[in-house]
Chimera marker file (.cmm) of the C-alpha trace (Angstrom):
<marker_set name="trace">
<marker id="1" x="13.970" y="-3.656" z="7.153" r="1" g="1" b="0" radius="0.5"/>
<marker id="2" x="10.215" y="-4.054" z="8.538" r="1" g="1" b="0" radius="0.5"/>
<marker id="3" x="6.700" y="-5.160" z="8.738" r="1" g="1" b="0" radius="0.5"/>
<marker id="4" x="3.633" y="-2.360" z="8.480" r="1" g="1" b="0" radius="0.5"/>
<marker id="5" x="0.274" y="-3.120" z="9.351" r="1" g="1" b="0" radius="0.5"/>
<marker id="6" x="-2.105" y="-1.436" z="6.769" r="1" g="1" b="0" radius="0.5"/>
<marker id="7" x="-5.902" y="-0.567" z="6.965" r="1" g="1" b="0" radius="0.5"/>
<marker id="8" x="-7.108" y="0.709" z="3.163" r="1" g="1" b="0" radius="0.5"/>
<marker id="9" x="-10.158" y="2.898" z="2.505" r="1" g="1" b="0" radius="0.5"/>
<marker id="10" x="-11.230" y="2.480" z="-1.195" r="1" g="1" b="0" radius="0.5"/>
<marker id="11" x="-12.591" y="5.647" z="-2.269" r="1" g="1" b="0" radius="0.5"/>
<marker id="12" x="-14.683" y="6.448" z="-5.583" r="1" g="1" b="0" radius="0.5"/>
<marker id="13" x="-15.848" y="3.547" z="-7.534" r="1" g="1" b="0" radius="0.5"/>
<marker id="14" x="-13.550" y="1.264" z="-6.142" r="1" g="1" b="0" radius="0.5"/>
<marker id="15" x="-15.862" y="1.893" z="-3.060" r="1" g="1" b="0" radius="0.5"/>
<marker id="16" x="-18.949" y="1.169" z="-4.109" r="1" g="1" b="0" radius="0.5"/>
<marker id="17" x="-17.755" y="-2.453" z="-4.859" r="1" g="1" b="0" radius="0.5"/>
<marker id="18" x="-14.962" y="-3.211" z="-2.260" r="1" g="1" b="0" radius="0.5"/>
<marker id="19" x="-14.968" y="-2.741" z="1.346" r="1" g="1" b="0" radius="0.5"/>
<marker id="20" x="-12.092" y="-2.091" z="3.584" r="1" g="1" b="0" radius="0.5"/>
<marker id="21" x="-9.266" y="-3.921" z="3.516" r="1" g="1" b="0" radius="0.5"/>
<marker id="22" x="-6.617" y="-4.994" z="5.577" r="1" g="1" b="0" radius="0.5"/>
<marker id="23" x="-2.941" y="-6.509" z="5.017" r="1" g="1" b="0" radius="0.5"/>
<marker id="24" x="1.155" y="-5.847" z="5.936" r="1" g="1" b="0" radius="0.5"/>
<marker id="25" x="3.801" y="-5.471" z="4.086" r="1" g="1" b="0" radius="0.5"/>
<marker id="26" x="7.407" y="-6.323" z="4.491" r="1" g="1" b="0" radius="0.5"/>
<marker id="27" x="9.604" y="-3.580" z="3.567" r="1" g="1" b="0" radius="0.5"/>
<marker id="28" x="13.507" y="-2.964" z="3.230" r="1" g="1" b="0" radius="0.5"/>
<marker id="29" x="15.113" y="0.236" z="2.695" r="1" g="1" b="0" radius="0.5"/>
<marker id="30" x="18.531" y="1.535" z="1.716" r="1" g="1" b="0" radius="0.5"/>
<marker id="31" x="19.576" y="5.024" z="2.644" r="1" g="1" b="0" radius="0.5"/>
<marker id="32" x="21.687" y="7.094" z="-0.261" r="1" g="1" b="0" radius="0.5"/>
<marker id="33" x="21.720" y="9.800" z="1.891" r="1" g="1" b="0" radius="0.5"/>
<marker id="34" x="20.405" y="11.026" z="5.444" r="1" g="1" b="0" radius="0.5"/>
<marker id="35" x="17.513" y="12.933" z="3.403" r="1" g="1" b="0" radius="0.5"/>
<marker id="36" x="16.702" y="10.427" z="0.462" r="1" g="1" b="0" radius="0.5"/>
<marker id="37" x="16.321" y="6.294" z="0.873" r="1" g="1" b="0" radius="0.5"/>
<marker id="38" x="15.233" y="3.909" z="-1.932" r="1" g="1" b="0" radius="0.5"/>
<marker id="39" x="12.430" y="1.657" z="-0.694" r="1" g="1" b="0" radius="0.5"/>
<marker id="40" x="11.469" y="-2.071" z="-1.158" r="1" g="1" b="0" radius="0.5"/>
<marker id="41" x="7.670" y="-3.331" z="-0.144" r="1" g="1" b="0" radius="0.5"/>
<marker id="42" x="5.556" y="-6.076" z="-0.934" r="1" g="1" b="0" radius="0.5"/>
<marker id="43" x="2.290" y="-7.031" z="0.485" r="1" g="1" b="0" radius="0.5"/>
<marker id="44" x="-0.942" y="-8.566" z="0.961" r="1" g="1" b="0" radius="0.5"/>
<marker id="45" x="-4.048" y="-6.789" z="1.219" r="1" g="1" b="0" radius="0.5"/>
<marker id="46" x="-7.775" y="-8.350" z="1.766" r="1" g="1" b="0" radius="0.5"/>
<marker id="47" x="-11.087" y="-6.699" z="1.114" r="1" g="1" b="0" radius="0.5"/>
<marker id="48" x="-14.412" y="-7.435" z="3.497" r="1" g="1" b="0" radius="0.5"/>
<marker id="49" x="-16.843" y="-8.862" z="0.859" r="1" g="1" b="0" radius="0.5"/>
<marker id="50" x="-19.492" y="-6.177" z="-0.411" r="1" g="1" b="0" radius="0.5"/>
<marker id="51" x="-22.257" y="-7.007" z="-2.471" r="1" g="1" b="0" radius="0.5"/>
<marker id="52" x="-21.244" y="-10.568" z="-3.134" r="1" g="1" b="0" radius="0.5"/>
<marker id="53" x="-17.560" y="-9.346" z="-4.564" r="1" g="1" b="0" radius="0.5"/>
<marker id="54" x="-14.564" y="-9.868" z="-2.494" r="1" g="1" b="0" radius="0.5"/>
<marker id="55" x="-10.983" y="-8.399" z="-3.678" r="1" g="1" b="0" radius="0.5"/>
<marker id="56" x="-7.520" y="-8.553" z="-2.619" r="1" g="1" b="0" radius="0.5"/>
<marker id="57" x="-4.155" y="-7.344" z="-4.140" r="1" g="1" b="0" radius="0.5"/>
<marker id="58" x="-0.261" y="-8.465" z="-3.825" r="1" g="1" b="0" radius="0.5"/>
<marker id="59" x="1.270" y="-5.045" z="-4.519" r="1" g="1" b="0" radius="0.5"/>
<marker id="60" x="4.891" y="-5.244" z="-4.777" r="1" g="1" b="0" radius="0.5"/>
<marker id="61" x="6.658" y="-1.579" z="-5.141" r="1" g="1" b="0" radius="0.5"/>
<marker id="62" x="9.775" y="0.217" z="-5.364" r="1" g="1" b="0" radius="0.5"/>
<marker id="63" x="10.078" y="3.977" z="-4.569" r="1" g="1" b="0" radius="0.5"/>
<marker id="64" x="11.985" y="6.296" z="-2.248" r="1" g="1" b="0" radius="0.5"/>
<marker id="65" x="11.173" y="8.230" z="0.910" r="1" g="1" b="0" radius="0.5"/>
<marker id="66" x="12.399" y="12.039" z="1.157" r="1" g="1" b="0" radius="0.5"/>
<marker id="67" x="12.696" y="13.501" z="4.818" r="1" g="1" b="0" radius="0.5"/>
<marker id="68" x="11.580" y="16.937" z="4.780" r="1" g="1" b="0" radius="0.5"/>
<marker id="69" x="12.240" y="17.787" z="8.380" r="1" g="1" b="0" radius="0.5"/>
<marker id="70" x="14.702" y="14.863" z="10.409" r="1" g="1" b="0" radius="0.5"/>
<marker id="71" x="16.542" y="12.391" z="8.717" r="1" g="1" b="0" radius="0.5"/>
<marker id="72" x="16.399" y="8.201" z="7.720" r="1" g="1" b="0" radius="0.5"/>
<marker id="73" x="18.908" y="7.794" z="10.695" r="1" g="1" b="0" radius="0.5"/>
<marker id="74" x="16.628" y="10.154" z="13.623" r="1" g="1" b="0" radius="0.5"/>
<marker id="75" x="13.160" y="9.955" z="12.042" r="1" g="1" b="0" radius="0.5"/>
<marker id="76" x="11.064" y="12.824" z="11.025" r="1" g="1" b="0" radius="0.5"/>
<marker id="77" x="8.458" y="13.857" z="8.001" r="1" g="1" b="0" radius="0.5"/>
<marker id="78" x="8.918" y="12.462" z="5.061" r="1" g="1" b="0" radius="0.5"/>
<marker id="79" x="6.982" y="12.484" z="1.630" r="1" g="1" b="0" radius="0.5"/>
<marker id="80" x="7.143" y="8.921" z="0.155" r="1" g="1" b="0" radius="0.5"/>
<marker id="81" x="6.177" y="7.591" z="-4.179" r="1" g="1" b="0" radius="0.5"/>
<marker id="82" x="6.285" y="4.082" z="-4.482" r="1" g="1" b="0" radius="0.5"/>
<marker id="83" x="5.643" y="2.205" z="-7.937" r="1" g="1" b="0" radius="0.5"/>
<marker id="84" x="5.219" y="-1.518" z="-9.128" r="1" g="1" b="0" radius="0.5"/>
<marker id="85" x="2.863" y="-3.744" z="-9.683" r="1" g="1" b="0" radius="0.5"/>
<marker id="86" x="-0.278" y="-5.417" z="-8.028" r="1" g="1" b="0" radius="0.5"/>
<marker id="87" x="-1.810" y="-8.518" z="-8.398" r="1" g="1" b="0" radius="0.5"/>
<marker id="88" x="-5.463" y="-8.001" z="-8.365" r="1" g="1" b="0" radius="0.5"/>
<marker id="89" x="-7.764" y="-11.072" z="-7.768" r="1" g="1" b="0" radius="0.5"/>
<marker id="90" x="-11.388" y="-10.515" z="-7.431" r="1" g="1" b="0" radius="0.5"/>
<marker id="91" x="-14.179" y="-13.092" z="-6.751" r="1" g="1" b="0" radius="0.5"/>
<marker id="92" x="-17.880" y="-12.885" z="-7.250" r="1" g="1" b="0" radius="0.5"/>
<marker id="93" x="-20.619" y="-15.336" z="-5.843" r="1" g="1" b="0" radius="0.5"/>
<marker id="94" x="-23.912" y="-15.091" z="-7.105" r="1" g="1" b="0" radius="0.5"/>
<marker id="95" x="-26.449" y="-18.002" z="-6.680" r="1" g="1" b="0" radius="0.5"/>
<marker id="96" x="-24.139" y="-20.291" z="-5.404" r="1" g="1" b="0" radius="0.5"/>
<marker id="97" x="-21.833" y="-19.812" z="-8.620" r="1" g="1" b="0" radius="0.5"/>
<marker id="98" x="-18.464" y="-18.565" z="-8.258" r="1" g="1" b="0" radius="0.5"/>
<marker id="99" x="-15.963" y="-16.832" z="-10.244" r="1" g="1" b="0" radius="0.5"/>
<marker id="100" x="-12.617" y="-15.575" z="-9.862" r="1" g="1" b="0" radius="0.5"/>
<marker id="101" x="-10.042" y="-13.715" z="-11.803" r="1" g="1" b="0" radius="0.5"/>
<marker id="102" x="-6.577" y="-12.091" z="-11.167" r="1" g="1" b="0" radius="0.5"/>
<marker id="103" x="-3.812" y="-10.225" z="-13.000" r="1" g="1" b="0" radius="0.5"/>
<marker id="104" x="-1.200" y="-7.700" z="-12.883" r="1" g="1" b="0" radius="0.5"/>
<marker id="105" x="-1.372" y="-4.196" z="-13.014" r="1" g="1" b="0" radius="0.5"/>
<marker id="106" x="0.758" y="-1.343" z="-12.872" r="1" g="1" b="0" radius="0.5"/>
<marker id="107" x="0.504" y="0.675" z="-9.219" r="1" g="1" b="0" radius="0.5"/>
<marker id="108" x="1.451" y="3.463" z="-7.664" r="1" g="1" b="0" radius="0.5"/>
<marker id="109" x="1.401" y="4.891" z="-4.031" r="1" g="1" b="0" radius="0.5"/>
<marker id="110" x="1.863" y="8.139" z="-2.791" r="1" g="1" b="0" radius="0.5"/>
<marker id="111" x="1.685" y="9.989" z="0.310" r="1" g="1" b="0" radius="0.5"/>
<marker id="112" x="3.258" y="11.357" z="3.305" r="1" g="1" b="0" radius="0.5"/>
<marker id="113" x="4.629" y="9.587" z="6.567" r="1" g="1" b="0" radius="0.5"/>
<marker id="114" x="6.535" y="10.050" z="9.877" r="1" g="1" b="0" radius="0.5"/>
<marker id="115" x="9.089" y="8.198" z="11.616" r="1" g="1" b="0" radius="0.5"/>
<marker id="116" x="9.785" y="8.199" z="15.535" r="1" g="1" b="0" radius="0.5"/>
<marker id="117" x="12.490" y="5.798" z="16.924" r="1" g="1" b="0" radius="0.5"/>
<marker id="118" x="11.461" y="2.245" z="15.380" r="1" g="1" b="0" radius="0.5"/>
<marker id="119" x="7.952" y="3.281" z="14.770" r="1" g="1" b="0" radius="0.5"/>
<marker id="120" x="6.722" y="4.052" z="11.167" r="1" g="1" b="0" radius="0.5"/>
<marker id="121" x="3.425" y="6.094" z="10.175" r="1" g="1" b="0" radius="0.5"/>
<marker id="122" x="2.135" y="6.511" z="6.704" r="1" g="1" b="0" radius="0.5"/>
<marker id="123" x="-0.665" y="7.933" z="5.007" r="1" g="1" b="0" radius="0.5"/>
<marker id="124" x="-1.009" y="7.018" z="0.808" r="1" g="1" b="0" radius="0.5"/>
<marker id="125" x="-2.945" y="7.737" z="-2.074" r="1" g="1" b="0" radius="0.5"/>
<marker id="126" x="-3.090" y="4.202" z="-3.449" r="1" g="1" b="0" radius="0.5"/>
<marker id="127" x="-3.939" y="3.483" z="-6.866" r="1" g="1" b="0" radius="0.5"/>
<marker id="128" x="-3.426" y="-0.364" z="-7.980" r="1" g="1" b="0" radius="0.5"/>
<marker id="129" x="-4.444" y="0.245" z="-10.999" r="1" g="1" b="0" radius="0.5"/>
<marker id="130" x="-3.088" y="3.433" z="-12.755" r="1" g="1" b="0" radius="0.5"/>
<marker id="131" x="-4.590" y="2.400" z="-16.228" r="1" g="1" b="0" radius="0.5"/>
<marker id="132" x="-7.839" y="3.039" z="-14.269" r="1" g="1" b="0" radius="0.5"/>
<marker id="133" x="-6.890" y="5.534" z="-11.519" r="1" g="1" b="0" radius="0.5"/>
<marker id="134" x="-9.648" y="7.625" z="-10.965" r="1" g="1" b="0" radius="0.5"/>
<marker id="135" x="-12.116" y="4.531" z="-10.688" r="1" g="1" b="0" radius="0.5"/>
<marker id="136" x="-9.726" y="1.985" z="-8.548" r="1" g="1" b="0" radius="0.5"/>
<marker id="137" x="-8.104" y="4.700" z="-5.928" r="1" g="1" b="0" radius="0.5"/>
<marker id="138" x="-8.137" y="3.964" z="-2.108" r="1" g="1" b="0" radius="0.5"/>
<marker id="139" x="-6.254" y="5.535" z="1.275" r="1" g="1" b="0" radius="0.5"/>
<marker id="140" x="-3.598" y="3.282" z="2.830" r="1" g="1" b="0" radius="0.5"/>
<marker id="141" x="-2.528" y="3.499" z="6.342" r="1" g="1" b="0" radius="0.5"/>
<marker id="142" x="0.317" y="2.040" z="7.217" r="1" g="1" b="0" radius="0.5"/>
<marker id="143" x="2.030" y="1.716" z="10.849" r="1" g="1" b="0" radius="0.5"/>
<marker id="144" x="5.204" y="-0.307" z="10.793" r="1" g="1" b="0" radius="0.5"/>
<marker id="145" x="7.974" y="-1.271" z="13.105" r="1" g="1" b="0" radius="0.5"/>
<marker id="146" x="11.413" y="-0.837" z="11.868" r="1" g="1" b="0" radius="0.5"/>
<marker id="147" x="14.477" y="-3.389" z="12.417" r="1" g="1" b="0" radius="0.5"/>
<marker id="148" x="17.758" y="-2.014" z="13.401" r="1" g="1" b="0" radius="0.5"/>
<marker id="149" x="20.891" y="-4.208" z="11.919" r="1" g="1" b="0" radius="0.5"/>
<link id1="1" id2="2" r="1" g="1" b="0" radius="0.2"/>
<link id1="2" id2="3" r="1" g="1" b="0" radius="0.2"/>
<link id1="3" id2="4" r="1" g="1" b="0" radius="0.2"/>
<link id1="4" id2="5" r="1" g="1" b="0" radius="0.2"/>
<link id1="5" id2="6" r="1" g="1" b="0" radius="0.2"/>
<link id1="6" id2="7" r="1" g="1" b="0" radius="0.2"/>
<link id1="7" id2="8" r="1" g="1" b="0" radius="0.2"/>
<link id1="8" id2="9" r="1" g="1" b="0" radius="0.2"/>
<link id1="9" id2="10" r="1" g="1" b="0" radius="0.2"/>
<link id1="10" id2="11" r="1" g="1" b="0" radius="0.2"/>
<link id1="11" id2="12" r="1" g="1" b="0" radius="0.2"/>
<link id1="12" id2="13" r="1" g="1" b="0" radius="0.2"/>
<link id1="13" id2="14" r="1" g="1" b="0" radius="0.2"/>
<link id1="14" id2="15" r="1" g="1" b="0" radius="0.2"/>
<link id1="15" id2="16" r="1" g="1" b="0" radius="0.2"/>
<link id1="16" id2="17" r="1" g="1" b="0" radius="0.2"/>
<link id1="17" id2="18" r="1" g="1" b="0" radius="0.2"/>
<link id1="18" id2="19" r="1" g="1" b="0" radius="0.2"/>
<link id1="19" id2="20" r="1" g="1" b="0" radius="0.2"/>
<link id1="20" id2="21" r="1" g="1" b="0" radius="0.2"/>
<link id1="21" id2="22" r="1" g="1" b="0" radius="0.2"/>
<link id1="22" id2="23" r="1" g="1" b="0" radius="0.2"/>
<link id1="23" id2="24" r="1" g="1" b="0" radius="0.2"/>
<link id1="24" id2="25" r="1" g="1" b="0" radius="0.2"/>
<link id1="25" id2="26" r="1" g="1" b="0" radius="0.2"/>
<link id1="26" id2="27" r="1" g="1" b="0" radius="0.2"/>
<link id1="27" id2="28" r="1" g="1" b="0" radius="0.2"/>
<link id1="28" id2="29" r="1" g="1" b="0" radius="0.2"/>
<link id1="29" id2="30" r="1" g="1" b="0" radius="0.2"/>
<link id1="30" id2="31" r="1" g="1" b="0" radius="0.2"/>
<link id1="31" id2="32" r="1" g="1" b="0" radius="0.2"/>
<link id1="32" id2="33" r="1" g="1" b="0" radius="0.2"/>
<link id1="33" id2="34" r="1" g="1" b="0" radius="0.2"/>
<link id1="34" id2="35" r="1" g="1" b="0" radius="0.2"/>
<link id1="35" id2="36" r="1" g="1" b="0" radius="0.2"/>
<link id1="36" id2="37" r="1" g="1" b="0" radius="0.2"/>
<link id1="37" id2="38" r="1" g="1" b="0" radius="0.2"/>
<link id1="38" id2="39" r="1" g="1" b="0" radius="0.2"/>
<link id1="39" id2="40" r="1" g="1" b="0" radius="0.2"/>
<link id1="40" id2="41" r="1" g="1" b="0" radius="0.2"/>
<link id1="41" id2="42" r="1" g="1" b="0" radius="0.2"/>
<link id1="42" id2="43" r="1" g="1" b="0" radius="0.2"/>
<link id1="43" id2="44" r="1" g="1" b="0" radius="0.2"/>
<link id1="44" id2="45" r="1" g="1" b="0" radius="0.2"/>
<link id1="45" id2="46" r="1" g="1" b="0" radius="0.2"/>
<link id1="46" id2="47" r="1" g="1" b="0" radius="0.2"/>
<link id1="47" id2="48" r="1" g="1" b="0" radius="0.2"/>
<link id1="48" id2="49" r="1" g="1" b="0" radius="0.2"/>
<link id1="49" id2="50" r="1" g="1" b="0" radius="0.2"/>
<link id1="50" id2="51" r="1" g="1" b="0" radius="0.2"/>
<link id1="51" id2="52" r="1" g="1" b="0" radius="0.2"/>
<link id1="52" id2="53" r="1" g="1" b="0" radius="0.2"/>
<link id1="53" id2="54" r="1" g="1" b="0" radius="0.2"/>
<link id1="54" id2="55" r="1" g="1" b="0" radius="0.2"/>
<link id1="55" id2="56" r="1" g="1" b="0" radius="0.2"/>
<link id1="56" id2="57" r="1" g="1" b="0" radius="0.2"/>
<link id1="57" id2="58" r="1" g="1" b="0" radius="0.2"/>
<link id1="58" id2="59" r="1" g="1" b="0" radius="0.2"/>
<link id1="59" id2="60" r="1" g="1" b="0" radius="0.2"/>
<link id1="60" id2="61" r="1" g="1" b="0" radius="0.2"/>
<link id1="61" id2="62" r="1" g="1" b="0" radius="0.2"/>
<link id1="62" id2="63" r="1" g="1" b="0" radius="0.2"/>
<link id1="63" id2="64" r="1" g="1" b="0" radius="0.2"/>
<link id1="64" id2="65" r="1" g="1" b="0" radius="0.2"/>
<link id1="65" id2="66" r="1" g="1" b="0" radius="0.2"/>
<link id1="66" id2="67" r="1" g="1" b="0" radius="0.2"/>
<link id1="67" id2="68" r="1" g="1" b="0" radius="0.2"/>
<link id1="68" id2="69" r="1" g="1" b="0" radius="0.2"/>
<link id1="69" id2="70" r="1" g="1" b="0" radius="0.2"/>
<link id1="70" id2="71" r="1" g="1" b="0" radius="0.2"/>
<link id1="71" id2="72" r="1" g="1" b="0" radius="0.2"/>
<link id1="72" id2="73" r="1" g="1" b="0" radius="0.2"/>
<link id1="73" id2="74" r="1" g="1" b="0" radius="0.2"/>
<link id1="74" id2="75" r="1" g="1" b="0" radius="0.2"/>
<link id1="75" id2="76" r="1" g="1" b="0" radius="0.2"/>
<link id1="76" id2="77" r="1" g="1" b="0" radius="0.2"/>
<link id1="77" id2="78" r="1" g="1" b="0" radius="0.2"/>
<link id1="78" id2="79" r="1" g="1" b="0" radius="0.2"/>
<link id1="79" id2="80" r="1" g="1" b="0" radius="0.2"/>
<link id1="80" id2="81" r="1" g="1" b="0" radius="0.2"/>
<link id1="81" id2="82" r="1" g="1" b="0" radius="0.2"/>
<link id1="82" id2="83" r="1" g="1" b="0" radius="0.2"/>
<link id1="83" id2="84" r="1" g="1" b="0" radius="0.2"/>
<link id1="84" id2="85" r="1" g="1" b="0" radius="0.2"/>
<link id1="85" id2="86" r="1" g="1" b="0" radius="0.2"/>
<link id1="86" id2="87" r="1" g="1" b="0" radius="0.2"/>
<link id1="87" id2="88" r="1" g="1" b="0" radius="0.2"/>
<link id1="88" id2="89" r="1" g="1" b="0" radius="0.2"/>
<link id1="89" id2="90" r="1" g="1" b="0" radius="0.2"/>
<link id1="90" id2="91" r="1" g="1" b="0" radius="0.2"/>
<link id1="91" id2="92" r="1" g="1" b="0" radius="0.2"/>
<link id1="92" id2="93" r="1" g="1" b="0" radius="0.2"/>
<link id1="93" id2="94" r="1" g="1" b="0" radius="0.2"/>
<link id1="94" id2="95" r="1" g="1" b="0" radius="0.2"/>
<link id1="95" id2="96" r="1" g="1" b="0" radius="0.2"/>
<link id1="96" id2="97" r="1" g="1" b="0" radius="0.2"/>
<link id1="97" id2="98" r="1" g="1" b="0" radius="0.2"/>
<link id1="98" id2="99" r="1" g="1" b="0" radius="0.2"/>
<link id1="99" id2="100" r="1" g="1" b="0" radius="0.2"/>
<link id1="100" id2="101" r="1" g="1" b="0" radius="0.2"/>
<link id1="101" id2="102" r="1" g="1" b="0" radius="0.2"/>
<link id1="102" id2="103" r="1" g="1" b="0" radius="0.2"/>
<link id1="103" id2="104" r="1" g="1" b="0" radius="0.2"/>
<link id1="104" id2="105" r="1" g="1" b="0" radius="0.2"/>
<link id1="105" id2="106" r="1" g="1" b="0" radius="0.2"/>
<link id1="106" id2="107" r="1" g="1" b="0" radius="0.2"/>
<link id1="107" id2="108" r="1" g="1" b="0" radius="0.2"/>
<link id1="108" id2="109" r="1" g="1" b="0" radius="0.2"/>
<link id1="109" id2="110" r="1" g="1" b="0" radius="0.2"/>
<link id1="110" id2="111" r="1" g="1" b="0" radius="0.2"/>
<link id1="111" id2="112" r="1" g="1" b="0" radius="0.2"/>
<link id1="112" id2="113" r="1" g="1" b="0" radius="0.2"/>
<link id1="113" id2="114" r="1" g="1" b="0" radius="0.2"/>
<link id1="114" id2="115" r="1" g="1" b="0" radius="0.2"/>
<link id1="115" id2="116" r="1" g="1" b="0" radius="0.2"/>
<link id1="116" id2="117" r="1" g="1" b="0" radius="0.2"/>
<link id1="117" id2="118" r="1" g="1" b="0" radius="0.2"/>
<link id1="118" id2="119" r="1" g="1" b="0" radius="0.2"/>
<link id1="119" id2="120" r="1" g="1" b="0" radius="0.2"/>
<link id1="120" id2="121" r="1" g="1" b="0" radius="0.2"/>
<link id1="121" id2="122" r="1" g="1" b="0" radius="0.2"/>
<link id1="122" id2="123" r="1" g="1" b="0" radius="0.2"/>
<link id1="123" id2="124" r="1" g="1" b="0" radius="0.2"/>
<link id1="124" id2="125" r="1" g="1" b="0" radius="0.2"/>
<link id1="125" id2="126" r="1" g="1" b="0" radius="0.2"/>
<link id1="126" id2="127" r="1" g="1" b="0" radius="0.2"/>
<link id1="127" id2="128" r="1" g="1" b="0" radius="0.2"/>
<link id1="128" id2="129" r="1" g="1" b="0" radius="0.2"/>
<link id1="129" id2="130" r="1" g="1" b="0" radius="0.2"/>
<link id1="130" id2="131" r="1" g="1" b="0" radius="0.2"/>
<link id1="131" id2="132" r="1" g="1" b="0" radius="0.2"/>
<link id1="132" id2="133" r="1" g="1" b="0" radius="0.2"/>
<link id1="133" id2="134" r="1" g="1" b="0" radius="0.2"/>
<link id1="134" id2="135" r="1" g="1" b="0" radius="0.2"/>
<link id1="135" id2="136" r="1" g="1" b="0" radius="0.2"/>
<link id1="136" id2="137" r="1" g="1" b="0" radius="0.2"/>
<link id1="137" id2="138" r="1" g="1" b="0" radius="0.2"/>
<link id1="138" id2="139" r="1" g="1" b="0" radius="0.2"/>
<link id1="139" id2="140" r="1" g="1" b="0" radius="0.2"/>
<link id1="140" id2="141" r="1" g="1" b="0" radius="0.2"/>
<link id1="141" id2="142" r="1" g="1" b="0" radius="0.2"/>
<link id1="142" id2="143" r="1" g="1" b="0" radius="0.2"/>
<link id1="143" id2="144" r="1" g="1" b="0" radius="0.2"/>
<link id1="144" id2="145" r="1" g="1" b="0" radius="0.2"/>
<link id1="145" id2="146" r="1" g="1" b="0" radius="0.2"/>
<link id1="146" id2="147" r="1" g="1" b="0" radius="0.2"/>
<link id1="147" id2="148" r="1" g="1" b="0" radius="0.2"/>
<link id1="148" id2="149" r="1" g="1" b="0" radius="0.2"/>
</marker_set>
């Protein structure tokens, strides 16, 4: 189990409407083997306002995290694919008129991260939307402390 701090870069189209965005996620994971653990995370994630449009998602995923070099118990590299879903809410204002709408889409992450004693760093391709991928894309940083039980 643990909590990541996350700074996201939306790239593409997504970045001509949103700006950067900040959030955490709690996370738990499960290790099958030293190599290969099943993941858990869900999240909140704001967007500074741009152009009278502000965003935020609740992106709640389930992957797994494979340690290339090291292992879940000593930390190392590890490549990491996450999927789920994200609730995306966006709000205009425009003349003192406001309107807002949310739903659920169908999300992915995927990236690469390392792990040193209780510390956590990731690096994702994050697409909350994969219905619309190459328009709604962003880079997720995560850094994360990790629980010992």
């Amino acid at each position: 189990a643990g909590v990541d701090g996350a700074f996201i870069l939306p790239v593409g189209n997504w970045g001509d409407v949103a700006g950067m965005g900040f959030g955490g996620f709690g996370r738990f994971e499960y290790a099958f083997m030293k190599e290969l653990t099943t993941t858990f995370r869900i999240g909140y994630l704001f967007h500074l306002d741009k152009n009278s449009l502000s965003t935020k998602e609740l992106p709640i995923m389930v992957g797994s995290k494979y340690f290339f070099l090291g292992d879940y118990e000593k930390g190392g590299l590890y490549g990491a694919l996450e999927l789920g879903l994200t609730r995306l809410t966006a709000k205009v204002s425009f003349m003192g008129a406001t309107a807002e709408s949310s739903e659920f889409k169908f999300g992915m992450t995927v990236g690469a991260g390392y792990e040193i004693a209780n510390i956590d760093m990731r690096l994702q391709l994050y697409g909350p939307d994969l219905g619309h991928f190459t328009d709604f894309m962003g880079l997720l940083a995560t850094v994360g402390y990790s629980f010992n039980f």
